[in-house]
ZAZAGU-299678 format. One line per 4 residues: number of its first residue (from 1); their letters; for each residue x, y, z of N, C-alpha, C. Coordinates in steps of 0.05 Angstrom, whole numbers. Layout:
N
NUM> A> X:Y:Z:X:Y:Z:X:Y:Z ~ ...
REM end
This chain:
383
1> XXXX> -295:1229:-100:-285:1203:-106:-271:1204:-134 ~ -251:1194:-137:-238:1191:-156:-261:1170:-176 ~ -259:1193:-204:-277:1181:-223:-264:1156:-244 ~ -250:1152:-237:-227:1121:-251:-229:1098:-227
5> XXXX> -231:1111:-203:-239:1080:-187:-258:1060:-193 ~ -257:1037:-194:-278:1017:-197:-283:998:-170 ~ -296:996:-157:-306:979:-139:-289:953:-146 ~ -268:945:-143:-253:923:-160:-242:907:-133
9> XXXX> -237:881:-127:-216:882:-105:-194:862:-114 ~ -194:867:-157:-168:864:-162:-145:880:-158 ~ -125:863:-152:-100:897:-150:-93:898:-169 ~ -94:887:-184:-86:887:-212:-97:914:-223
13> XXXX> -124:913:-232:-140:934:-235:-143:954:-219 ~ -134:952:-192:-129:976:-178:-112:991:-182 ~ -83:979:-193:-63:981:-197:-65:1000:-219 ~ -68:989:-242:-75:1007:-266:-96:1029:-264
17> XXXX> -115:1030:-242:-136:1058:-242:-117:1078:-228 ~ -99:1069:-214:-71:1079:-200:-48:1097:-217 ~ -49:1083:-241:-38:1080:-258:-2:1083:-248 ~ -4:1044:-231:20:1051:-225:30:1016:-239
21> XXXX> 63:1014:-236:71:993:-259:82:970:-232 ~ 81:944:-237:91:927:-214:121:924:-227 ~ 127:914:-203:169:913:-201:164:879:-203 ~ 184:869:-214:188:839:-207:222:839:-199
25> XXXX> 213:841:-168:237:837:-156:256:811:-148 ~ 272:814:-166:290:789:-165:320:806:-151 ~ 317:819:-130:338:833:-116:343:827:-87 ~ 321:810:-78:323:802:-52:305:814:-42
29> XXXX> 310:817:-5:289:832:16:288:863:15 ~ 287:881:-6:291:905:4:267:907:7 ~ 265:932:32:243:938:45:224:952:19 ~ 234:971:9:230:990:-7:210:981:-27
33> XXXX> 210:946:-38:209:936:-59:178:918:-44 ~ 176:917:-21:153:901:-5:162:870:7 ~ 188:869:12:204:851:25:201:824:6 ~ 202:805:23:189:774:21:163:767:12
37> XXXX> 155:757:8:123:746:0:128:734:35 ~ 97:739:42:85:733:64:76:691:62 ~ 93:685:82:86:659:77:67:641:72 ~ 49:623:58:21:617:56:8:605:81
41> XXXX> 17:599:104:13:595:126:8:623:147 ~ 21:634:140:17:660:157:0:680:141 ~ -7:686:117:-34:686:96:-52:682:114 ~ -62:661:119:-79:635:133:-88:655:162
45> XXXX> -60:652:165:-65:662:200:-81:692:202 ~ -62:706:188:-68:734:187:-107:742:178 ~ -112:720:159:-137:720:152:-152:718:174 ~ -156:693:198:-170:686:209:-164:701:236
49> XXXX> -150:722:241:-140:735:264:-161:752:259 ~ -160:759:235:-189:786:233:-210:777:247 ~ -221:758:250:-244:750:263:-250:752:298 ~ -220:759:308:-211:754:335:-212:783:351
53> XXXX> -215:786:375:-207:811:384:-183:796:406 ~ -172:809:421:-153:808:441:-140:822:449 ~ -134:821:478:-118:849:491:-91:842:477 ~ -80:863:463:-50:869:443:-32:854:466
57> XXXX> -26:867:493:-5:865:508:-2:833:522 ~ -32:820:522:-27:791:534:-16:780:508 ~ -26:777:487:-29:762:465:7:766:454 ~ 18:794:446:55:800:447:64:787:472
61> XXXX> 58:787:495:73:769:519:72:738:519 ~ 45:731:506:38:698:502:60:690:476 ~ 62:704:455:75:702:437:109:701:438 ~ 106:722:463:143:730:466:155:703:486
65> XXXX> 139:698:495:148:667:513:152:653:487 ~ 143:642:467:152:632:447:179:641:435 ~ 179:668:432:208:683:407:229:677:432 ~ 220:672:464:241:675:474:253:643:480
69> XXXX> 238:627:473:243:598:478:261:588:446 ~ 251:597:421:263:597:402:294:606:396 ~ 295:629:408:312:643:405:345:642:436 ~ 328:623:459:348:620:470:351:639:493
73> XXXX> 331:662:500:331:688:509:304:678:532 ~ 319:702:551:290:702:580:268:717:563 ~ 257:727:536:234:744:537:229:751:505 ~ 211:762:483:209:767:473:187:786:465
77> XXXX> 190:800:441:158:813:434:166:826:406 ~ 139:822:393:140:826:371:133:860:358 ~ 155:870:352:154:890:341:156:909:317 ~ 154:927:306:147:947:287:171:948:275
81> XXXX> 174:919:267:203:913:238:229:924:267 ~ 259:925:249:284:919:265:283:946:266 ~ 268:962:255:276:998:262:260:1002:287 ~ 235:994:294:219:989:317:236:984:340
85> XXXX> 246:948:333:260:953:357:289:953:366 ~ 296:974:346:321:992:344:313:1010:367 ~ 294:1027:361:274:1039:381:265:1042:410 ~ 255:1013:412:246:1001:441:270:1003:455
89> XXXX> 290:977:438:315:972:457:331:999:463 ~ 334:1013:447:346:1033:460:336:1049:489 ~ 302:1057:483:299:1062:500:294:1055:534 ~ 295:1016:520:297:1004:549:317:996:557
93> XXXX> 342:1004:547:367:1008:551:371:1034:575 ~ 359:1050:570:365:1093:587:354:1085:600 ~ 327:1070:594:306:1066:620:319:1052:648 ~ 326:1031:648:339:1008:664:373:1027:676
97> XXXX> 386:1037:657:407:1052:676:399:1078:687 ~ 378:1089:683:371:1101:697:345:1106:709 ~ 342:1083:722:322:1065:736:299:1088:735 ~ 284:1093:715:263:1117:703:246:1089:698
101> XXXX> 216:1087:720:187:1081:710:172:1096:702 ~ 174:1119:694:142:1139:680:160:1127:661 ~ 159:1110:634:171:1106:619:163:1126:588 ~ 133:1142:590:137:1160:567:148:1189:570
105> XXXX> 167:1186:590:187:1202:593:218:1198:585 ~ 218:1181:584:242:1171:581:266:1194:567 ~ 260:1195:543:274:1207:533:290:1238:545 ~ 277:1251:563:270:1273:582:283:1272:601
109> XXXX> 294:1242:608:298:1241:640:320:1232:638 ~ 324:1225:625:354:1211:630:375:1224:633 ~ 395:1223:645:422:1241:644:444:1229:639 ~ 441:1186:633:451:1172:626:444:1162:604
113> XXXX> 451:1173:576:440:1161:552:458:1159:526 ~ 475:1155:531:502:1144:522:511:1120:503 ~ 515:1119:481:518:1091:466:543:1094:452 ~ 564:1072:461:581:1063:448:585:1052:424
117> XXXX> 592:1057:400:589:1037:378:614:1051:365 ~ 619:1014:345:646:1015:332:643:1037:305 ~ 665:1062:301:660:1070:284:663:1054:249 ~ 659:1039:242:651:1027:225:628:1009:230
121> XXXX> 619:1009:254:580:1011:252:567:1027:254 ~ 583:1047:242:556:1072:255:543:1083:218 ~ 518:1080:217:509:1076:198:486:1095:186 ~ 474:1077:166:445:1099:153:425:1097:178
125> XXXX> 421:1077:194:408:1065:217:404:1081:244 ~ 433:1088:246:441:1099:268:422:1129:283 ~ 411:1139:269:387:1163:269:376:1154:298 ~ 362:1125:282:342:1120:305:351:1111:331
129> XXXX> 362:1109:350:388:1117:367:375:1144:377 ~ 381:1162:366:384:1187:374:356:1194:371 ~ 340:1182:355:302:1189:355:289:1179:380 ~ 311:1160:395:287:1146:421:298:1159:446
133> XXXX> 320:1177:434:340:1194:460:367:1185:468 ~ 381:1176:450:404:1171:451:424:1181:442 ~ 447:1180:459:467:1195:441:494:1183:435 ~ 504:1184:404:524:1153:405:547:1174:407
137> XXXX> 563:1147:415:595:1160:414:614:1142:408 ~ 626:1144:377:648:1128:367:661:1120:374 ~ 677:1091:371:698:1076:387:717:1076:362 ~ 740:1080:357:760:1072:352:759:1091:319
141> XXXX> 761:1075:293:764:1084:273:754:1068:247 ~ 745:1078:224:731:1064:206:738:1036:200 ~ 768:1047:191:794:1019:186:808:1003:211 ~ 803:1020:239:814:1008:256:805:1007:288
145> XXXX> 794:983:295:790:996:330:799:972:347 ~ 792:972:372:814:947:384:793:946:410 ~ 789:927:424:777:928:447:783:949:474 ~ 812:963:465:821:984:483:801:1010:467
149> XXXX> 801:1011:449:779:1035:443:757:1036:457 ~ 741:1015:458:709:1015:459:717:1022:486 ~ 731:1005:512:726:1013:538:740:1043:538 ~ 766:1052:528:762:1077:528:740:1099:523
153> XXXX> 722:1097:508:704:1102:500:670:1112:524 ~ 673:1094:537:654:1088:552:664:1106:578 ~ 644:1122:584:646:1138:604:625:1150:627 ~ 624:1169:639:605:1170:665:567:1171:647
157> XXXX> 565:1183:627:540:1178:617:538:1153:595 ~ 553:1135:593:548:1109:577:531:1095:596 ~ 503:1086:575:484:1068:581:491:1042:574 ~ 506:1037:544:496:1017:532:521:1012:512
161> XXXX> 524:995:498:540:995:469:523:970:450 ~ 533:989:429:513:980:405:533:961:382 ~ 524:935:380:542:925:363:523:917:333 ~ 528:921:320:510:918:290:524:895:267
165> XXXX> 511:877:267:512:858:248:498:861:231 ~ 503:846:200:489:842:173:503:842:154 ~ 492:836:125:505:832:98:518:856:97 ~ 549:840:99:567:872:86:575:889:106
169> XXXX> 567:883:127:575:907:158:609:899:163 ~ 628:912:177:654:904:170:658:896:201 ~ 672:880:186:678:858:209:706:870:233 ~ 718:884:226:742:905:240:737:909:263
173> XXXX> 750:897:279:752:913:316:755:876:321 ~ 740:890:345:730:875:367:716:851:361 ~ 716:824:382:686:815:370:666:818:392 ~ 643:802:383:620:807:405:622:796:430
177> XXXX> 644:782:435:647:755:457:663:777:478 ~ 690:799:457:703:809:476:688:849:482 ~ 670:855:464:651:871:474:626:861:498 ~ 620:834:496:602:832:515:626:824:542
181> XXXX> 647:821:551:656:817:577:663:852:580 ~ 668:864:561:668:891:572:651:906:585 ~ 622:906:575:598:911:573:590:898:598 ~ 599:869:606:582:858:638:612:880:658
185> XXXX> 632:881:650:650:888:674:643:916:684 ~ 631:937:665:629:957:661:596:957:669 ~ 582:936:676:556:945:688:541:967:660 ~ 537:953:640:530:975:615:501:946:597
189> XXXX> 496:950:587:472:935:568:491:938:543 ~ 489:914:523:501:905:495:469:904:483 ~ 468:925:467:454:919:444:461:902:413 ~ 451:890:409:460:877:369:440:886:356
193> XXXX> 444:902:337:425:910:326:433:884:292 ~ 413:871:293:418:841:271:386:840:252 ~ 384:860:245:350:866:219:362:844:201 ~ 375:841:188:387:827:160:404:807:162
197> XXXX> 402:795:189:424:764:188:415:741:187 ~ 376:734:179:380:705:171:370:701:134 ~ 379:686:136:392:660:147:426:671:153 ~ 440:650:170:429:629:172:405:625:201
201> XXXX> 400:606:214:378:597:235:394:606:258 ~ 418:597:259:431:594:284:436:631:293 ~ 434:651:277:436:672:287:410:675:306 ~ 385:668:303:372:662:321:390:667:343
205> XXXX> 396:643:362:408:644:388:442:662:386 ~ 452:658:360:479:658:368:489:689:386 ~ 471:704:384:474:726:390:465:733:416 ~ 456:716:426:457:720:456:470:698:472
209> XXXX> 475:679:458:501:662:464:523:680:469 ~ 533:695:453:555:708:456:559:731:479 ~ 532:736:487:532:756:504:521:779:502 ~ 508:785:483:483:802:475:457:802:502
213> XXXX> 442:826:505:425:830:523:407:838:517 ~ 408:852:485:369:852:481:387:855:451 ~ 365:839:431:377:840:399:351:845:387 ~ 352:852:362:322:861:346:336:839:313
217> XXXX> 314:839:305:315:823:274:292:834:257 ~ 301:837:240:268:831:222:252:813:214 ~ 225:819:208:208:799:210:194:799:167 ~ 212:822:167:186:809:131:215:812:111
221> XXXX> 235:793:125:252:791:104:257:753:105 ~ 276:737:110:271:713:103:256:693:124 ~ 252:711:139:222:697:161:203:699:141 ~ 195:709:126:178:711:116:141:710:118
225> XXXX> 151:742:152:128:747:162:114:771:142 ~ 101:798:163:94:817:144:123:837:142 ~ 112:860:129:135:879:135:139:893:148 ~ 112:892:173:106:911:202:120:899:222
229> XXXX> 139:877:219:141:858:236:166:857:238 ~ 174:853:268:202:848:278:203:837:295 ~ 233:821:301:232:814:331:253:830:360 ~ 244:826:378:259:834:398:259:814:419
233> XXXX> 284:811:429:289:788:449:313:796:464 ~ 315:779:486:336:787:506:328:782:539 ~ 343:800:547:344:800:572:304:807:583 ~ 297:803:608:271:793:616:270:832:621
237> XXXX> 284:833:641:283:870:650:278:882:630 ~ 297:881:609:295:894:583:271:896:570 ~ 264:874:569:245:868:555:214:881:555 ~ 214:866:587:185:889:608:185:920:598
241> XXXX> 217:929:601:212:966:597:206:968:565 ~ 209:960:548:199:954:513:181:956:518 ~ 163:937:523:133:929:525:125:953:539 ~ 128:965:563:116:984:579:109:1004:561
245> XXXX> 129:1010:543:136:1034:531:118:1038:499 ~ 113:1014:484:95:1006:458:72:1003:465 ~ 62:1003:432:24:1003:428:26:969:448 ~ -6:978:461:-21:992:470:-14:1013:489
249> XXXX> 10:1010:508:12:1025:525:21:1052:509 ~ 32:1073:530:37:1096:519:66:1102:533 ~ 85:1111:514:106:1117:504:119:1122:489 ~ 146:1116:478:169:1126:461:154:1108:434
253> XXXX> 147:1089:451:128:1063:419:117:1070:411 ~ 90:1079:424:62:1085:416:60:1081:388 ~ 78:1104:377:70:1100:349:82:1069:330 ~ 101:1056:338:109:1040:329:92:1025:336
257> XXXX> 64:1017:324:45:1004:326:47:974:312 ~ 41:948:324:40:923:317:10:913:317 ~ -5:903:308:-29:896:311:-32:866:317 ~ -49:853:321:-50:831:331:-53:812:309
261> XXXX> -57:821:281:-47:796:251:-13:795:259 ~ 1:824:254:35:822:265:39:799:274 ~ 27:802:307:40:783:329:27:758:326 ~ 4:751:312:6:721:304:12:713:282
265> XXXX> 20:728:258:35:723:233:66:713:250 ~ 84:722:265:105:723:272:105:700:283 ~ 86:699:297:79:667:320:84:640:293 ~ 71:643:277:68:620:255:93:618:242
269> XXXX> 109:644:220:127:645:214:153:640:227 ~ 155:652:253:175:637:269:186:606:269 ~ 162:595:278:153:564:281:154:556:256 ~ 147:570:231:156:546:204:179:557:197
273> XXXX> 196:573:206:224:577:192:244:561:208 ~ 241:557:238:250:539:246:249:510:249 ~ 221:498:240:213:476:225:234:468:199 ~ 237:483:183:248:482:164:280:464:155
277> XXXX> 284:456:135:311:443:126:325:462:117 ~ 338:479:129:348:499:119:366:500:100 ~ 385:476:111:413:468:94:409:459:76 ~ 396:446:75:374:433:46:355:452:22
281> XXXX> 345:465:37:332:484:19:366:504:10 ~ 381:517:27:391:532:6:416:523:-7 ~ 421:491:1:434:483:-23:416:481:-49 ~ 389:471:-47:371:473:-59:374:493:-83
285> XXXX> 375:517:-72:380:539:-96:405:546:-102 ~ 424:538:-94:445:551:-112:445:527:-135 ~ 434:500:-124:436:479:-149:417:492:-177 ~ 391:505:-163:374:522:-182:389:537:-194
289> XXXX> 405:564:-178:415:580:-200:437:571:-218 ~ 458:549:-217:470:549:-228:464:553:-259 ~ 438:539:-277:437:536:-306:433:574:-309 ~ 427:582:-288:414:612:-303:437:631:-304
293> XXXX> 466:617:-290:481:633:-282:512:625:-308 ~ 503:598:-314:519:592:-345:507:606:-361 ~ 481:607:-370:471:622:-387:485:652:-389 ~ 477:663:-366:494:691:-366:521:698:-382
297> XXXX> 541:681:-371:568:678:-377:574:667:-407 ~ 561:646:-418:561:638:-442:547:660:-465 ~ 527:677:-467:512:699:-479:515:722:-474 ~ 537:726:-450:546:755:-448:574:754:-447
301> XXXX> 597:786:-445:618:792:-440:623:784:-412 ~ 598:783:-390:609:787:-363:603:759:-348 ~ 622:754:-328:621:732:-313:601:728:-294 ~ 591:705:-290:568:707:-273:571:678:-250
305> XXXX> 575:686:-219:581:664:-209:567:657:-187 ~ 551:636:-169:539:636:-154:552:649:-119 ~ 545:667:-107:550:663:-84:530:653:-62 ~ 542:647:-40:529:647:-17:548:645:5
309> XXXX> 550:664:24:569:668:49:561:669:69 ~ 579:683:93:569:683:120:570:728:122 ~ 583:734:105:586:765:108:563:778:92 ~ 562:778:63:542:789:46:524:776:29
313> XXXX> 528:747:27:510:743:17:500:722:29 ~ 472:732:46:465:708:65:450:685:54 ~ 429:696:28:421:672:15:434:671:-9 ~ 426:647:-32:441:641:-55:435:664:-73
317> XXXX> 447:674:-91:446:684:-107:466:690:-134 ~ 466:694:-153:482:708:-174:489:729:-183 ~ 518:732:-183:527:757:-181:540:760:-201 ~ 539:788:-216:558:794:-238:580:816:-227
321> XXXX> 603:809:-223:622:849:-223:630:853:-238 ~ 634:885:-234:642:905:-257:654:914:-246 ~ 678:914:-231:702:918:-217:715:935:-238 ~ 729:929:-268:739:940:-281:725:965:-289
325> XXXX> 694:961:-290:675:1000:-303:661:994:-287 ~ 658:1008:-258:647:1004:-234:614:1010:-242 ~ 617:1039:-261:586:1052:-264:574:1034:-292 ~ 578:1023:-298:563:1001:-316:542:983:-293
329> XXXX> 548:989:-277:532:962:-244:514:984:-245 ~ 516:1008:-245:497:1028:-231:478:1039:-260 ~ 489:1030:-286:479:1034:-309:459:1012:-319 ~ 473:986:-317:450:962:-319:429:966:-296
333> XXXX> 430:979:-275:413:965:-245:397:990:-260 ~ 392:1014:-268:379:1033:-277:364:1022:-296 ~ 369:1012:-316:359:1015:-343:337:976:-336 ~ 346:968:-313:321:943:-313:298:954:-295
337> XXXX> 307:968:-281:279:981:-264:264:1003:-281 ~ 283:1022:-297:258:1038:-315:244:1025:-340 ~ 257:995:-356:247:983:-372:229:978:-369 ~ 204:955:-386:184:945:-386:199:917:-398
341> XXXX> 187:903:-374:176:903:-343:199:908:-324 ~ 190:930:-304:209:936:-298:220:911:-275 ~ 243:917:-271:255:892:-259:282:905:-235 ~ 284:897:-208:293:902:-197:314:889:-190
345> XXXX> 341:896:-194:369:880:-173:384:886:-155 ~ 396:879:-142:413:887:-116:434:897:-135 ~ 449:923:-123:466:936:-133:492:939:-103 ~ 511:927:-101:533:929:-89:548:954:-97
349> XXXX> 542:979:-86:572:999:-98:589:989:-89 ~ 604:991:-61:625:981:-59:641:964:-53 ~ 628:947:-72:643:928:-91:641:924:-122 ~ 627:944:-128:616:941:-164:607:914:-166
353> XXXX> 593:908:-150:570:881:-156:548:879:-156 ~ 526:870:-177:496:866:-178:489:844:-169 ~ 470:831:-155:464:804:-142:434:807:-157 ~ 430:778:-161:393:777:-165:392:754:-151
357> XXXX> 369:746:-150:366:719:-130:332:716:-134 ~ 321:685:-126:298:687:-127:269:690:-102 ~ 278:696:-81:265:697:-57:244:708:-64 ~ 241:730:-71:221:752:-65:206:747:-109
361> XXXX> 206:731:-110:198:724:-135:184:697:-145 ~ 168:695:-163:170:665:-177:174:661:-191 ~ 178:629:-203:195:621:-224:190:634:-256 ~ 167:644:-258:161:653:-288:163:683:-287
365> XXXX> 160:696:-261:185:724:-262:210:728:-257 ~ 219:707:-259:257:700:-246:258:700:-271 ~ 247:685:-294:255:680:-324:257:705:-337 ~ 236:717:-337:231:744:-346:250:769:-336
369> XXXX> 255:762:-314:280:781:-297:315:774:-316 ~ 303:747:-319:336:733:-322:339:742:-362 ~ 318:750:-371:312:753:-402:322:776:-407 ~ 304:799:-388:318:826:-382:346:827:-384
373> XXXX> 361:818:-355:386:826:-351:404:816:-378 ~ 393:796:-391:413:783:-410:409:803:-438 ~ 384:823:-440:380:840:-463:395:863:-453 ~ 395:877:-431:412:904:-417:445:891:-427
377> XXXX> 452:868:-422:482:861:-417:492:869:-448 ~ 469:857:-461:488:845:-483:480:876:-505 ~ 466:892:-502:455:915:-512:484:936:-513 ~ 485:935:-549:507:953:-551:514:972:-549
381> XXX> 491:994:-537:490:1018:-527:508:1026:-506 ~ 509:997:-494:529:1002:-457:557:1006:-467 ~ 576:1025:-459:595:1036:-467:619:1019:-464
REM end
């Protein structure tokens, strides 16, 4: 046993027998950083689930009738964050065109495992695709593709095509309205792979409005479930071969394990994010950031202006660029995370933009974050 441990069940003091330093992330949902704070309602839940046993697979199906009534979709189930069911869907994508029930075969059997996607979605992401047995194949070009690409594209082993939404993904080609009539004419499954698009709410449904057949989201970014947590929704077929395939059963999932706090943390958080005033709360904060975002601009050289969009910046936040000395973005975002206290911000390379924002923070470490960046800015050292 480690002779610095103390029987403690501060983390504080765990932390330091650890001897490790906390981040005060004012950068948003990165995974990396421990997402969102877990909602105090789903806290609650997650506590009193310990007390419970339940078969995993009724309790994710009792649940997924909910994500699928929410969301607008025949089916749901809650899974192992948007890389999970990046995962599933793929594999119940091969599964279904090539009508394969031993489903922890899958990967093995298929001779149809084929994925279409726009080359300017094909991503850091894209791995897992090819980890559940898939194999992609580019449509068109970084700068350019056209709905004649993608169906060119698609051929005797295409299963599926993969369309990928989120902050900053480029919007070039096609859209999803004229990929999904391709996708039904062509007898093929439309994946969206959408981890990072709420807010806003309405991506909820909008994405199978449009013609989407099984979509994944994350669950511990502004749901503000855990960080084991994702959703998957869609089509009912689809859905069954997922489930067949994940913990408890045995397959391509197995290891993408959800436990039963997950699937009732998700149940609660769902239901209060869609409860919610959404339009209200995030006018709410950009009215907040504005004083912290004069401050900036008035005490430093650099401009500081609120965004909030529909492409990259899905909630409010403040942004400074350095468009003119691109590596000064990558010089400030350094020197607040190795400082004391260290402090974390969203770093845009390409765009030479830093974002901070307060989600994943509270108000007396937003101050402390916002004290930092205004000592890095104005610090005559920066060239």
């Amino acid at each position: 046993m480690d002779r610095k441990y103390s029987q403690t069940n501060d983390c504080v003091d765990i932390l330091e027998t650890l001897e490790l330093e906390t981040i005060i992330n004012a950068g948003g949902t990165k995974s990396r950083y421990g997402g969102r704070p877990i909602r105090p309602r789903v806290r609650e839940a997650i506590q009193q689930m310990w007390n419970y046993a339940v078969d995993l697979e009724e309790l994710n199906a009792a649940v997924g009738k909910a994500i699928g009534a929410l969301t607008g979709s025949e089916a749901g189930l809650v899974v192992n964050g948007a890389a999970g069911g990046t995962m599933l869907a793929t594999a119940a994508v091969i599964a279904k065109c090539n009508s394969i029930h031993k489903h922890e075969t899958v990967p093995f059997q298929a001779t149809k495992n084929e994925f279409v996607i726009l080359r300017s979605h094909w991503g850091q992401y894209s791995y897992l695709i090819e980890n559940a047995g898939g194999k992609l194949k580019g449509a068109g070009y970084v700068n350019r593709a056209s709905i004649e690409h993608v169906e060119s594209s698609i051929g005797p082993e295409t299963c599926g095509i993969i369309f990928v939404a989120g902050p900053g993904i480029s919007s070039i080609g096609p859209s999803l309205e004229e990929i999904a009539e391709t996708a039904r004419s062509r007898e093929i499954s439309l994946f969206v792979s959408a981890a990072a698009t709420l807010p806003p709410r309405s991506n909820l449904q909008k994405f199978i409005e449009q013609g989407a057949d099984i979509v994944t989201a994350s669950g511990g970014k502004y749901l503000g479930c855990t960080q084991t947590s994702g959703l998957l929704f869609g089509k009912r077929d689809l859905l069954e071969r997922a489930s067949s395939m994940m913990h408890p059963n045995h397959g391509i999932g197995r290891a993408l394990k959800v436990s039963k706090e997950d699937i009732i943390a998700m149940y609660v958080a769902l239901h209060d994010y869609c409860d919610e005033d959404e339009e209200r709360q995030l006018a709410n904060e950009s009215d907040a950031l504005a004083p912290y975002a004069t401050r900036i601009s008035n005490e430093t050289d650099f401009v500081a202006e609120i965004k909030h969009d529909r492409f990259r910046h899905f909630y409010p936040c403040i942004t400074i660029g350095f468009q003119h000395r691109p590596e000064i973005a990558a010089l400030i975002c350094s020197r607040l995370l190795t400082g004391k206290p260290r402090v974390f911000v969203r770093h845009f390379e390409d765009i030479a933009e830093i974002a901070i924002e307060r989600s994943c923070c509270d108000h007396d470490d937003f101050e402390i974050a916002i004290d930092r960046l205004l000592h890095v800015l104005v610090d005559a050292s920066i060239p």
